[in-house]
N, C-alpha and C positions, 0 to 999 in steps of 0.2 A: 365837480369840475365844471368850469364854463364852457355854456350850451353853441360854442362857432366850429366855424370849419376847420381850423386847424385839428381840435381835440376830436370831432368826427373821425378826421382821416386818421389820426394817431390811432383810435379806437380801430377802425374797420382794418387797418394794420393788422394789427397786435391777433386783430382777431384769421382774418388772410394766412397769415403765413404757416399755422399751426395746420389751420383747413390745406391749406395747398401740399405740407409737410405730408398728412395722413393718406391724401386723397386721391394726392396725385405723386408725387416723388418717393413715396415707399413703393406701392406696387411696380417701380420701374427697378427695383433692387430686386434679382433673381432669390431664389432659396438657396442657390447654387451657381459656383460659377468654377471658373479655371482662377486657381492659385499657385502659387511658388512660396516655399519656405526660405527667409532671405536670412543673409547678414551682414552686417555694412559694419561699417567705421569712416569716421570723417577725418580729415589728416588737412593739413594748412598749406600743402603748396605740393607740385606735383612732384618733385625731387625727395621729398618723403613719402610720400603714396609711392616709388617707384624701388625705395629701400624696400618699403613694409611689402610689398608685394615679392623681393627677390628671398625676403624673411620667410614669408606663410609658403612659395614653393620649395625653400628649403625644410619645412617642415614644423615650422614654429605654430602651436597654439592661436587660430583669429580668436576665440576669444578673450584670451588672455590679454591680446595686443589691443584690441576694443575697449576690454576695460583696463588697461594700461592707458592708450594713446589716442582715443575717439576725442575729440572737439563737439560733438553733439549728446545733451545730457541723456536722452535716452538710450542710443545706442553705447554710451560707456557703464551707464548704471547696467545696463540689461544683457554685457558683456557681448554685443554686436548681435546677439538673437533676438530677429524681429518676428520671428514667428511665421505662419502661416497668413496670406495676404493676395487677396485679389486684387487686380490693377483697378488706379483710381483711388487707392487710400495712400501708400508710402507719402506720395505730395504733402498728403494731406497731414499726414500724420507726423512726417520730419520737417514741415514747412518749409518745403523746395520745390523747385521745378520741373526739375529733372531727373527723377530715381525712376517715376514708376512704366517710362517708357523703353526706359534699356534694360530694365530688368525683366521686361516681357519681350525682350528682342533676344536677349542673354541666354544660350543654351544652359538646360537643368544640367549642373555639378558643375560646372567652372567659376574661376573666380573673375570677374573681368578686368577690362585696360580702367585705370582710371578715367574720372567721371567729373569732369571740372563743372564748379557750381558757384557762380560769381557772386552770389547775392545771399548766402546762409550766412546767418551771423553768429559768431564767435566770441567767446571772451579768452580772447590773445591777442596782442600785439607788441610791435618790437621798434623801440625807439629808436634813432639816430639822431646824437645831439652833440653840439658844438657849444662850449659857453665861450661869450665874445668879452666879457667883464665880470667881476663878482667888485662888491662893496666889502671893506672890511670890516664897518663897524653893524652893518644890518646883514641877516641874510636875504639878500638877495643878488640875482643874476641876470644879464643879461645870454639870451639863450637861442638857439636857432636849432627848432627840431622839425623831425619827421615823424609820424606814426604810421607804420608799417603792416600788412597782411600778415607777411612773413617770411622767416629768416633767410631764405633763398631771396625773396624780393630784397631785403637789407644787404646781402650780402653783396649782389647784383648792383644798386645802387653805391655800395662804397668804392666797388671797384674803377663804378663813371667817375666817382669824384676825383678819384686820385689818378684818374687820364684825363680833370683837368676841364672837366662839365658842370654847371652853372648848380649850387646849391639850390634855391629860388627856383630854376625851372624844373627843375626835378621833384622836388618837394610838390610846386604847383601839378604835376604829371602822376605821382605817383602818393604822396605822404593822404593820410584817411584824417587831420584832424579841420576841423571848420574853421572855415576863414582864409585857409591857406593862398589861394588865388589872390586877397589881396595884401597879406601880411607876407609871401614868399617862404612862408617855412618862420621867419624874423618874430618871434613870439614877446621881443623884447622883454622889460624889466619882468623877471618873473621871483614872488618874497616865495618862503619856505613855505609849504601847505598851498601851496596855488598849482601842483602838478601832481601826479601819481609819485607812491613812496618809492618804484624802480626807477624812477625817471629821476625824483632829486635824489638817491643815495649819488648817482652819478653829479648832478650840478654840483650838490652843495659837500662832496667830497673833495677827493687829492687828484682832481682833473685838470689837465694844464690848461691854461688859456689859447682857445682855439682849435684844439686838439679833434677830431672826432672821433666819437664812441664806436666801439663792436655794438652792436646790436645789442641791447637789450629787453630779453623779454620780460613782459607787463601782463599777467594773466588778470589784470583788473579792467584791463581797455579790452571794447568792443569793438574789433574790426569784421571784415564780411572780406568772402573770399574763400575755397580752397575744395579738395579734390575728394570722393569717395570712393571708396572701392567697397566692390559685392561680390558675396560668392552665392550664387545660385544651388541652397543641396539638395531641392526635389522640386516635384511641379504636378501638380493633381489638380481634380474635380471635386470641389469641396465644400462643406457647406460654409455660409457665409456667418458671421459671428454678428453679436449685437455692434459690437462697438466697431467693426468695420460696415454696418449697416448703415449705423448712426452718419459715418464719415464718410460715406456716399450719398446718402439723404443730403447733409450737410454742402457737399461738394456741389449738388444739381441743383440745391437751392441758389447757393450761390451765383451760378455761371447765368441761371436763368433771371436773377437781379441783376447783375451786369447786362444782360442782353434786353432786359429792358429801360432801363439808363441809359445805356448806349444807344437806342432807339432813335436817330430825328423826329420823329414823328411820334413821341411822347412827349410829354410836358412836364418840367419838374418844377414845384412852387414851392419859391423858399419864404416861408411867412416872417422870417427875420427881417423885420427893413432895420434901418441904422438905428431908429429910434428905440426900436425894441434889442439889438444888440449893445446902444449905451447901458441900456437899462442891466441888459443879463452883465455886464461887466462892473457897474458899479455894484451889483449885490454882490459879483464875488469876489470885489478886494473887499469889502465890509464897510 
């Protein structure tokens, strides 16, 4: 490797963070701390988290329903048992923001109120589409959609349309796909294989012209959005596990990177000038 300052500071990195890891951010992980055994399931909009909830106090199986109806891969693989768990991992571990403080607020044995979590992402989503043309001799359409969170939000939106509110602003307010602000939802000419296969059985079907769709769902689109619910069924003193160690290590490395970035009074040197960024781009088209 060449002997400059960039490859320096890469080196004295690589070497930092493992020393800081051992040295300083394990020994701030107890042997021991206060845990709660959880279980969750992720549901798409709060009018279903409000069913499944009137379900599990009638007496239904969570975990049946977890691995029935979870939107997050591990609580459905793991049928909504997350196990034993000290605050400072759930975040971490279902990549959100918000489990691991209401569940340490959450009295042990209840199930709590839903848990809205704007930013977990999802593979579901529920189109709303209108074709304005089709061609007879090619397929193709001209098509105005939406991509949706979920079915209460579609629902919700059809019902504005049909009192008579603006396609375009609405789509701009509410639809998840890019671009929308300046196409309105107007996705114009769109051929066969240019959208998901839920979304053309509808265009290039027995759809009347201008007509709009019921909602439909698309488990191949990623949208973000929707509600969890926890039931809390014990709360102890326990010891802490490798892999929730790990994810606390992990956690305080992080926050303490952030908080140095975020510094004023730090200096970050980016050794890319333009010159050296043509360069890394013409290697990688070839």
């Amino acid at each position: 490797m060449p002997d400059n300052q960039a490859v320096r500071d890469l080196v004295e990195t690589q070497l930092l963070v493992p020393k800081l890891t051992q040295e300083y951010f394990e020994p701030q992980v107890p042997a021991e701390t206060e845990q709660r055994h959880v279980m969750a399931i992720f549901l798409e909009s709060q009018a279903q988290a409000q069913e499944i909830m009137a379900r599990l106090e009638g007496g239904e199986d969570f975990a049946q329903l977890a691995g029935e109806l979870s939107l997050d891969t591990l609580t459905k693989e793991g049928e909504g048992d997350l196990g034993w768990r000290p605050e400072g991992v759930l975040d971490r571990l279902l990549n959100t923001g918000v489990l691991d403080e209401s569940v340490f607020s959450q009295p042990v044995g209840t199930l709590g109120q839903p848990i809205h979590d704007e930013d977990k992402t999802k593979s579901l989503g529920y189109w709303l589409i209108q074709v304005i043309e089709k061609k007879e001799d090619v397929a193709e359409a001209h098509v105005k959609a939406m991509l949706l969170g979920s079915e209460e939000v579609a629902q919700d939106i059809i019902a504005r349309l049909e009192a008579g509110e603006d396609f375009g602003e609405l789509a701009v307010e509410f639809s998840l796909l890019n671009d929308t602000e300046n196409n309105l939802g107007d996705l114009g000419w769109v051929a066969e294989g240019g959208l998901s296969p839920a979304a053309e059985e509808f265009i290039f079907g027995d759809s009347e012209l201008n007509a709009l769709s019921q909602p439909i769902r698309d488990e191949e689109q990623t949208t973000s959005g929707g509600y969890w619910l926890v039931k809390i069924l014990d709360g102890d003193v326990r010891e802490v596990s490798d892999e929730d160690r790990d994810l606390l290590v992990a956690g305080a490395l992080a926050e303490w990177r952030s908080m140095v970035l975020d510094d004023p009074e730090n200096e970050v040197v980016d050794y890319l000038d333009e010159e050296l960024r043509d360069f890394a781009i013409r290697k990688a088209v070839g």
